[in-house]
Every structure is written in structure tokens, then in C-alpha cells.
TORTORVEX-365838 format. One record per residue (C-alpha): y, x, z; residue number from 1. Coordinates in steps of 0.5 Angstrom, whole numbers. Layout:
N
 north  east    up resi
     Y     X     Z  NUM
...
! end
This chain:
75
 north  east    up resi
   -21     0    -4    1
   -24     2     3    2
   -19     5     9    3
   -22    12     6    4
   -19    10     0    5
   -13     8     2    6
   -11    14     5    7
   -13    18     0    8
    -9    13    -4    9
    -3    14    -1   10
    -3    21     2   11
    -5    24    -6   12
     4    20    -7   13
     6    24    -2   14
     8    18     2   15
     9    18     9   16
     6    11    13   17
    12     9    14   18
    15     9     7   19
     9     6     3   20
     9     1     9   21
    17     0     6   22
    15    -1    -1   23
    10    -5     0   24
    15   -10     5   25
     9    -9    12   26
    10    -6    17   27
     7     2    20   28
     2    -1    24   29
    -1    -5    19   30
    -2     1    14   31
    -5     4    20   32
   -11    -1    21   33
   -12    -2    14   34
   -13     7    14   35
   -17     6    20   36
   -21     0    18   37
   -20    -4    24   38
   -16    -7    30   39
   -18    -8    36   40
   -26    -6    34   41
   -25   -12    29   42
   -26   -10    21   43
   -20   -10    17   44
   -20   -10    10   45
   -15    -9     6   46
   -12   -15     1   47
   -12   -16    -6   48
    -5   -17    -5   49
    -3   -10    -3   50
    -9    -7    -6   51
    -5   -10   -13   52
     2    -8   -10   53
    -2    -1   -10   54
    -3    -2   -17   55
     3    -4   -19   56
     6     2   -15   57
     2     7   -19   58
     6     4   -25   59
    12     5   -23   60
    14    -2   -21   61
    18    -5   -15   62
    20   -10   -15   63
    18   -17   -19   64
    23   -23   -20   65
    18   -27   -25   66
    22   -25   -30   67
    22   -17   -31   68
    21   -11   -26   69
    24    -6   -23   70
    20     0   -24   71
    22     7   -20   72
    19    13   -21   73
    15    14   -14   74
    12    22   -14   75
! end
């Protein structure tokens, strides 16, 4: 998932940078580098870990205790 994506991603939730910054525990400027694609002129990518987070969202879930989740309708 490229920045582009991402931002389409999120905005196709009607998620605010803010919002999904909370559910996926970062903070707004990340979220804003990882839509740009850069910071500081040096490429950012996004990490398996928050492109899976990303997934897991689609699915309802979040939050994961290692034993069941906790799923939430987030549209």
C-alpha cells in the first residue's frame, strides 16, 4: 500500500487523520507522512504492522488481547 492508497483507504472510512491515527494508536503527523510518502525529502513507507492494523479494521477488529478481539463497526 503506497501513500495514495492509504489515503484513499482511509478517506473511503470517513476517517478523519486524526481518528484513524487513534485507532491505530500513532499519532496525526505519522499518518500525515505515511499519505504524503515522505518526511524531511527522505521516502516513508508504511509498515506491514499498520498496513495489517489497516486490515484488521476492515474486519471489525480493534483491539487483540492474544486471546479474542474486540470488534466495532467503524463506517
Amino acid at each position: 500500500m503506497n501513500g495514495k492508497k492509504f489515503k484513499k483507504w482511509r478517506k473511503a472510512r470517513k476517517l478523519s487523520q486524526k481518528d484513524l491515527a487513534d485507532l491505530l494508536g500513532l499519532k496525526p503527523r505519522m499518518i500525515q507522512y505515511y499519505e504524503k510518502g515522505e518526511r524531511e525529502g527522505k521516502s516513508v513507507k508504511i509498515p506491514k504492522s499498520v498496513r495489517l492494523a489497516c486490515y484488521a479494521l476492515d474486519l471489525g477488529i480493534v483491539d487483540y488481547d492474544g486471546e479474542k478481539s474486540r470488534t466495532a463497526k467503524i463506517d
